[in-house]
N, C-alpha and C positions, 0 to 999 in steps of 0.2 A: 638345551638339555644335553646330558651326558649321555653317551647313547652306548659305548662301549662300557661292556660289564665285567665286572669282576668276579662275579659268581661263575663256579666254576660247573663243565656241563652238565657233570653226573645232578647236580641239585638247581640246575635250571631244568633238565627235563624232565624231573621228576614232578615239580612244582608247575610247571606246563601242562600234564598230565593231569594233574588232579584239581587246578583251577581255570577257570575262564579269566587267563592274564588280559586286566583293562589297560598296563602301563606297567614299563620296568624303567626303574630310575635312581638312577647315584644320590644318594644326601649329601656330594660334593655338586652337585648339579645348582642346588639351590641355599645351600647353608648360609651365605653372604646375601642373599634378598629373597628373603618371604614369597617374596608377591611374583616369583616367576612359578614356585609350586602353585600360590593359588590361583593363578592364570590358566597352570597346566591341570589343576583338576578341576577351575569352572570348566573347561575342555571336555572334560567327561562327565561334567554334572548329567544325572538324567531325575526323574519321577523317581523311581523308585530300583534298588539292585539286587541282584539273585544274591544267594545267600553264597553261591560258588564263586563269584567273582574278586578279584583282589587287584590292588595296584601294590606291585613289587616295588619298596623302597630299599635300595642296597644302603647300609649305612657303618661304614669299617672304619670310623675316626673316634675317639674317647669326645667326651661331648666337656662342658666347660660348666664349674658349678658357682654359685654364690654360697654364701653361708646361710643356714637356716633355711636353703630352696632344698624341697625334697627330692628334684629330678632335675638332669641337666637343661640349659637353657634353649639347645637346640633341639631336645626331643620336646620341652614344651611348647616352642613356636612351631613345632611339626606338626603336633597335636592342636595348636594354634590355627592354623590352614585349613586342617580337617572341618574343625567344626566350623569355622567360619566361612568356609564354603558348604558348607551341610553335606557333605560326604562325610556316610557312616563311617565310623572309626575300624568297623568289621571289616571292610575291604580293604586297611591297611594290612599287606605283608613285611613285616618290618626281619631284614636276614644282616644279621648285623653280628660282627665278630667282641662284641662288648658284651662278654661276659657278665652277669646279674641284673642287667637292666630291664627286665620281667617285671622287677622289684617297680619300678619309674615307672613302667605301661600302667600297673596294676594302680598306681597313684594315681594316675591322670584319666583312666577309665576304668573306674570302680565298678562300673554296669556288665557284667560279665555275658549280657546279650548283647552288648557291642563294644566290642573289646578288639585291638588288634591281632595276629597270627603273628608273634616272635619266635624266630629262630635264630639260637645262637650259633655259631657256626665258624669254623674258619674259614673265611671269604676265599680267601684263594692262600697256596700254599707258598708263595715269596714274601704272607707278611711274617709267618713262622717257620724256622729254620733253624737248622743246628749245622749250615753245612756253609764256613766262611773261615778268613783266615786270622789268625792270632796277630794281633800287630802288640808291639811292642814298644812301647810308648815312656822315653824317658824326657820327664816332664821340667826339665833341667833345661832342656834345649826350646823349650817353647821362652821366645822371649815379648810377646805379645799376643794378650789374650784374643781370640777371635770367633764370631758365629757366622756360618753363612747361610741364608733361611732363600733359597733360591728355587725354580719351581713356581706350583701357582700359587697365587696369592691367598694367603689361609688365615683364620681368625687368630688361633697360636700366634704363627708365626708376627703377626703385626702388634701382637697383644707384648711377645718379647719385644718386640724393637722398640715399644714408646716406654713398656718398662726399664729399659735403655736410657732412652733419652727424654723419660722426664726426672731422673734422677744422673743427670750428666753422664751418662758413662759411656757414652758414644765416642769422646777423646780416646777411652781409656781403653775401651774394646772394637777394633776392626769389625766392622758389620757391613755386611752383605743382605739387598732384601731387593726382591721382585717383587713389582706392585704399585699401584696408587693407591695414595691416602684420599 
């Protein structure tokens, strides 16, 4: 698990203060395999839990939709875990910089006595900024198209690369990618 957070202190100590934290955890921690969240909260399964207690999921990535899916596909395999480990949906603390997604929770736990705690939030202040330099880019001089998706290996980012190359253009575009298939 990802152990270094992103939340920044003023709203980690406030969130400290007013629950009994059972888990604080990145949704890059486990987005590529299910079954290390449900590992990590059989880990915490117990009988039964206070109404104060929450497992803090950070989750600061836009999530990936199908057509005619009401919610994206990782917040439903999130929700996915929960119940399938029987951890009430109430102890999730979902602090997440995705803007409307209230809307998704509200889909996926219509029971509003166990419902998650969403907080929309700017996770930390270097994903939002106005303070960088103007580059100047005459697109004249590019003489070959290029991506480079470098870093950890992310659902996007693989999702560009076979969009790539199952329509050939992997010749056609210089690509750059960290990661196993």
């Amino acid at each position: 698990m990802i152990t270094k957070h992103l939340m920044r202190s003023p709203h980690r100590k406030v969130l400290y203060n007013k629950y009994k934290i059972l888990s604080h955890i990145q949704f890059k921690a486990f987005d590529k395999d299910f079954k290390i969240l449900e590992d990590h909260l059989l880990a915490l399964k117990k009988d039964r839990f206070d109404a104060n207690e929450r497992i803090i999921i950070e989750h600061q990535d836009t999530d990936y939709y199908l057509p005619d899916f009401p919610y994206g596909i990782g917040l439903y395999n999130l929700f996915t875990a929960f119940k399938k480990t029987d951890i009430p949906l109430f102890t999730m603390l979902l602090f997440t910089n995705h803007f409307g997604i209230k809307k998704e929770v509200q889909a996926l736990a219509p029971d509003q006595n166990n419902t998650p705690t969403v907080i929309e939030s700017f996770i930390v202040r270097s994903h939002y900024t106005n303070e960088y330099d103007h580059v100047t880019l005459d697109s004249d001089q590019i003489h070959r198209p290029a991506v480079c998706m470098m870093g950890q290996a992310r659902v996007h980012r693989w999702a560009m690369y076979h969009f790539l190359a199952n329509r050939n253009l992997l010749p056609l575009v210089a690509t750059s990618i960290q990661g196993t298939t």
